[in-house]
Phi, psi and omega in degrees: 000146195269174207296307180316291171320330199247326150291324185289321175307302206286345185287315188312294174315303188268341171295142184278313201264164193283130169255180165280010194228015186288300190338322213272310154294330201268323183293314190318291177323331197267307194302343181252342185277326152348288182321298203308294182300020171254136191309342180252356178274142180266153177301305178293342183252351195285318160315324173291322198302321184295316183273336171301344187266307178311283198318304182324297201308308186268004156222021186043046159199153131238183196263131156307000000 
């Protein structure tokens, strides 16, 4: 995850207050709990799954 990326995550987490990147969490969060709760999800992918979904959302790409 990229540096930029990860401080905005950590702003998310540890913040009271609304940021500009919540959107960008909360659709990564309903779309990976979808996952986690589906018959084919490992266990072991649902964190990546999270951050390929934040990082999309929040720079509309991501890195392989």
């Amino acid at each position: 995850m990229e540096e930029r990326i990860a401080k905005e995550l950590t702003a998310i987490l540890n913040s009271q207050q609304d940021s500009d990147f919540e959107n960008a969490f909360e659709r990564a969060f309903e779309l990976t709990k979808a996952y986690a709760g589906s018959a084919n999800a490992q266990a072991s992918a649902i964190p990546s799954v999270f951050e390929k979904l934040f990082e999309l959302f929040l720079t509309g790409s991501t890195k392989a």
